[in-house]
C-alpha positions in Angstrom: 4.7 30.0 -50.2 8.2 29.0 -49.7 7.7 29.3 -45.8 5.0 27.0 -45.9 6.8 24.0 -47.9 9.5 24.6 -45.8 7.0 24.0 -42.8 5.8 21.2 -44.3 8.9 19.8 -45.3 10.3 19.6 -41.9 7.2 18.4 -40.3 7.5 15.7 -42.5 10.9 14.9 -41.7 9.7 15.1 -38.0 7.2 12.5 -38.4 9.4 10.1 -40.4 12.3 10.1 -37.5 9.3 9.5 -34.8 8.2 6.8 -37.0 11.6 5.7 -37.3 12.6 5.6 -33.9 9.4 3.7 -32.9 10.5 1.1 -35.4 14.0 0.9 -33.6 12.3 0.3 -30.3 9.8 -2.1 -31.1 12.8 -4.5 -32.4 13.5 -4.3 -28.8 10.7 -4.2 -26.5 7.2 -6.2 -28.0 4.2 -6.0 -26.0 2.4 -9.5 -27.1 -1.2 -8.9 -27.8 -1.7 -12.0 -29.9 -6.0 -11.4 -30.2 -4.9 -8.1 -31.9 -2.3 -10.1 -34.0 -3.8 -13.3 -34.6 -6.5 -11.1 -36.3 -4.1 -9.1 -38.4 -2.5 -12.0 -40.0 -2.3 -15.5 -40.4 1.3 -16.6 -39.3 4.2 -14.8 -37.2 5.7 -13.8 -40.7 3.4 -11.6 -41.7 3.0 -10.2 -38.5 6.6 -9.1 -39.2 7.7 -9.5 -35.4 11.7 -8.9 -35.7 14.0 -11.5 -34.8 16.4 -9.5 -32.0 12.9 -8.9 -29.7 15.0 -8.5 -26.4 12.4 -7.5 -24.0 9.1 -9.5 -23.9 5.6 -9.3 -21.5 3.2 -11.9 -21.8 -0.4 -11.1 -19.7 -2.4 -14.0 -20.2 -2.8 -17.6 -21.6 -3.4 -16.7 -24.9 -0.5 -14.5 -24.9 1.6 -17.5 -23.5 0.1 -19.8 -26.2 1.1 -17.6 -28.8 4.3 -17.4 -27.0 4.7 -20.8 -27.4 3.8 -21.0 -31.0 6.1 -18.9 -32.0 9.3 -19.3 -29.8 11.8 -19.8 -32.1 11.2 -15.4 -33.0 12.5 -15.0 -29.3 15.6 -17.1 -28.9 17.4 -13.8 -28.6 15.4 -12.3 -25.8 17.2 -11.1 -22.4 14.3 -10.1 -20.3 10.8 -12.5 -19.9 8.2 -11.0 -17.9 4.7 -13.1 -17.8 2.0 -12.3 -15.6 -0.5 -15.3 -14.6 0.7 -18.7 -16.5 -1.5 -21.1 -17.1 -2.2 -24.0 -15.0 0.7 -26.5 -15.7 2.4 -24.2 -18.5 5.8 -24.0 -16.0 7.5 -26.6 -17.1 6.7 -25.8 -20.9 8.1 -22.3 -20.4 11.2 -23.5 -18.8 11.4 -26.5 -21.4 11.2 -23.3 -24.3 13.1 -21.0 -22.5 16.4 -23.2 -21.8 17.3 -22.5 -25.2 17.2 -18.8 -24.9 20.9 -18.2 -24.8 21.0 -15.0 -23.7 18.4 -14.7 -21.4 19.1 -12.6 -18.2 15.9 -11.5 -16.3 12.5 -13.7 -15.8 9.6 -12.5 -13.8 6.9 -14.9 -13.1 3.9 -13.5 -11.4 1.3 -15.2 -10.3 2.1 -18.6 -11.0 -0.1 -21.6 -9.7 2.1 -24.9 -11.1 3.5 -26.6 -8.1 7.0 -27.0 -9.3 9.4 -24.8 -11.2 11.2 -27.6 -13.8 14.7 -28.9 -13.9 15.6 -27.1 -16.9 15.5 -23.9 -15.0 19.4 -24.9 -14.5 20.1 -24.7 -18.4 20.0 -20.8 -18.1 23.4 -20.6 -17.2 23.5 -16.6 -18.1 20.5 -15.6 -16.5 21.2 -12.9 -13.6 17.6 -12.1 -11.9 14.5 -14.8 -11.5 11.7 -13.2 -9.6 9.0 -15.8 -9.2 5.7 -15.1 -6.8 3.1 -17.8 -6.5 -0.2 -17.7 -5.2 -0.4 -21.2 -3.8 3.3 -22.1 -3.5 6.0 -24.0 -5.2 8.5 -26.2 -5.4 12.0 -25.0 -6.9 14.3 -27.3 -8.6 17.7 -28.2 -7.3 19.5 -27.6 -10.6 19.1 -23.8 -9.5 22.0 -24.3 -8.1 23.9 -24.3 -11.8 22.6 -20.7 -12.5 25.9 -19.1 -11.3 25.3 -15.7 -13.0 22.5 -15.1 -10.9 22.5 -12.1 -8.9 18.8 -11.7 -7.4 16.6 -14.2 -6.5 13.1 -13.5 -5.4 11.2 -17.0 -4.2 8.0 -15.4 -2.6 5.4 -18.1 -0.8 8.0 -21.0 -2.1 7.7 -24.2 -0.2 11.2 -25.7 -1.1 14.3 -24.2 -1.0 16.8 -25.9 -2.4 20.4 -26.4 -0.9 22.1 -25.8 -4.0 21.1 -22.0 -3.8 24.9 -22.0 -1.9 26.5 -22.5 -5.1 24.8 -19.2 -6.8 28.5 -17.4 -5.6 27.5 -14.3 -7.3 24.1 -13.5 -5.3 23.9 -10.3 -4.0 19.9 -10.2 -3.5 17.4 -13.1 -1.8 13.7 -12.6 -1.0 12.1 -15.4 0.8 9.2 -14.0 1.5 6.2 -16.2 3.4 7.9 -19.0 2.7 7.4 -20.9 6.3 10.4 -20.4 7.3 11.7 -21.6 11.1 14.8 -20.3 10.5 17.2 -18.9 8.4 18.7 -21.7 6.4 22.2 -22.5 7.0 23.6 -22.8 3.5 22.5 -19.2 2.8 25.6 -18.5 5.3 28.0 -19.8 2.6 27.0 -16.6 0.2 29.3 -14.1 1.1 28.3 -11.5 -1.6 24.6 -11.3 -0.2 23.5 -7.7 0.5 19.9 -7.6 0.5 17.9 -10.2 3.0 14.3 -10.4 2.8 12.6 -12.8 4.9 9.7 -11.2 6.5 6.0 -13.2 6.6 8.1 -16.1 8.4 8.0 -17.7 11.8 12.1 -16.9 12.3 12.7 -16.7 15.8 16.5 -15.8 16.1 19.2 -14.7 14.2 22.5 -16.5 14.5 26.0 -14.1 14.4 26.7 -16.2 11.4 24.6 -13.5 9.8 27.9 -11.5 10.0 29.5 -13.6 7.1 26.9 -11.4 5.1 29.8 -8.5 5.5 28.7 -6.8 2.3 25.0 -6.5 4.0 23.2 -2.9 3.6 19.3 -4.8 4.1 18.1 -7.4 6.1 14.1 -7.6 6.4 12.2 -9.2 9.4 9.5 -7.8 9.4 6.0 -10.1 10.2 8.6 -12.1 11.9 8.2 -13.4 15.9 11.9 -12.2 16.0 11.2 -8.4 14.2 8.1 -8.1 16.1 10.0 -8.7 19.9 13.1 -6.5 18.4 10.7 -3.6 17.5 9.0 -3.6 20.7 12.3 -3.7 22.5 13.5 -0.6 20.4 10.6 1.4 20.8 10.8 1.0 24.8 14.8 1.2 25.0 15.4 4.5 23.0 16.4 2.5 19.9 18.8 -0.1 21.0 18.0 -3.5 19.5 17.9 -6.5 22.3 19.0 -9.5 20.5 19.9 -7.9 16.7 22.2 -5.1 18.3 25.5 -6.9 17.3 24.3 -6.9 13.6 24.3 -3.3 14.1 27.8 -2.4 16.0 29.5 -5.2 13.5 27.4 -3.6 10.3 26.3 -0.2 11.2 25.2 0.4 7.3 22.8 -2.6 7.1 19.4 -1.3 7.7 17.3 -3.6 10.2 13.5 -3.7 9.0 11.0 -4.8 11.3 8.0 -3.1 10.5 6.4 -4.1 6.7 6.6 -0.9 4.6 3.1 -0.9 3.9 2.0 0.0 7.8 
């Protein structure tokens, strides 16, 4: 008899630390599913959602609205990943999220607004902003006051602005099928850049200001006319680059893509 309350005793005290620890992470990581909340209880106090939420994914509209609705629980948040805004909801994220003082990571997926708002340039801590569009977009110049930032990701977006050269700190840039002739001369003036991704564009040469890039261990070309004459010149000149080959005697750790990684 004594074994089993002592059985039952520690399963017990199992179950209350699992319960416990699940409360500790859910006061940093919430999941929104607002239909399940909305029908639990009335207003955001009763749904008891804490007040240091630092991690936050929102999947739909009606997650975003509750989002929305109930901002002022998240002002603490650090990371914002949202999959699928609504249509014209950019600029009311961006509105919301400038007072997010410690904000440090937002992923958009998805988005279809045509422009990314000025107040993007009020997140002066954040460090990553990963935005893919599915029709393109225009990105606001105040980008440019984002100094922490540290990886960019601009996929499909129509307008790059200039002020990207003030972001000192970049070390990561994806400009992925963004129509691209050329590589844009102000990215030169970011010394820190290691990572390079600008495949899907109609980039034609690289210029040895490249080389200014002296930290560089990635630059991707694939789907580019400029990758696509460079590969076929490697794979019929036992791996010797034509027009790229000085990238790899001044940089011989960068790694040269020229093939997308999903052939």
């Amino acid at each position: 008899m004594k074994m089993i309350n002592i059985y039952l005793n520690l399963f017990f005290l199992i179950l209350f630390v699992s319960c416990f620890n699940k409360k500790k992470q859910l006061h940093n990581q919430i999941n929104i599913d607002s239909t399940r909340i909305e029908t639990v209880c009335d207003n955001i106090q009763e749904c008891k959602i804490p007040q240091n939420v630092l991690h936050l994914l929102i999947h739909d509209s009606v997650d975003f609205n509750f989002f929305v609705k109930h901002s002022k629980q998240f002002l603490k948040c650090k990371t914002l990943f949202i999959d699928s805004l609504p249509l014209n909801g950019i600029n009311n994220f961006f509105k919301i999220t400038s007072q997010f003082d410690s904000l440090e990571e937002i992923e958009l997926q998805n988005i279809s607004d045509k422009s990314i708002s000025y107040n993007i340039g009020k997140l002066t801590k954040l460090k990553s902003l990963i935005v893919t569009s599915t029709t393109g977009f225009i990105l606001s110049d105040s980008i440019g006051l984002c100094s922490s930032l540290r990886t960019i990701v601009l996929d499909k977006c129509t307008y790059i602005p200039s002020s990207i050269k003030n972001l000192k700190k970049l070390e990561t840039i994806s400009l992925l099928d963004c129509n691209l002739k050329e590589i844009p001369n102000f990215l030169f003036c970011l010394s820190d850049l290691k990572n390079v991704v600008l495949c899907n564009n109609m980039i034609e040469d690289v210029p040895s200001r490249i080389l200014n890039f002296h930290k560089l261990k990635c630059l991707d070309l694939a789907n580019t006319p400029i990758g696509e004459s460079e590969l076929n010149y490697y794979n019929n000149n036992n791996g010797i680059y034509n027009k790229l080959e000085f990238i790899r005697e001044a940089l011989p750790e960068c790694e040269i893509i020229l093939r997308s990684r999903m052939e």
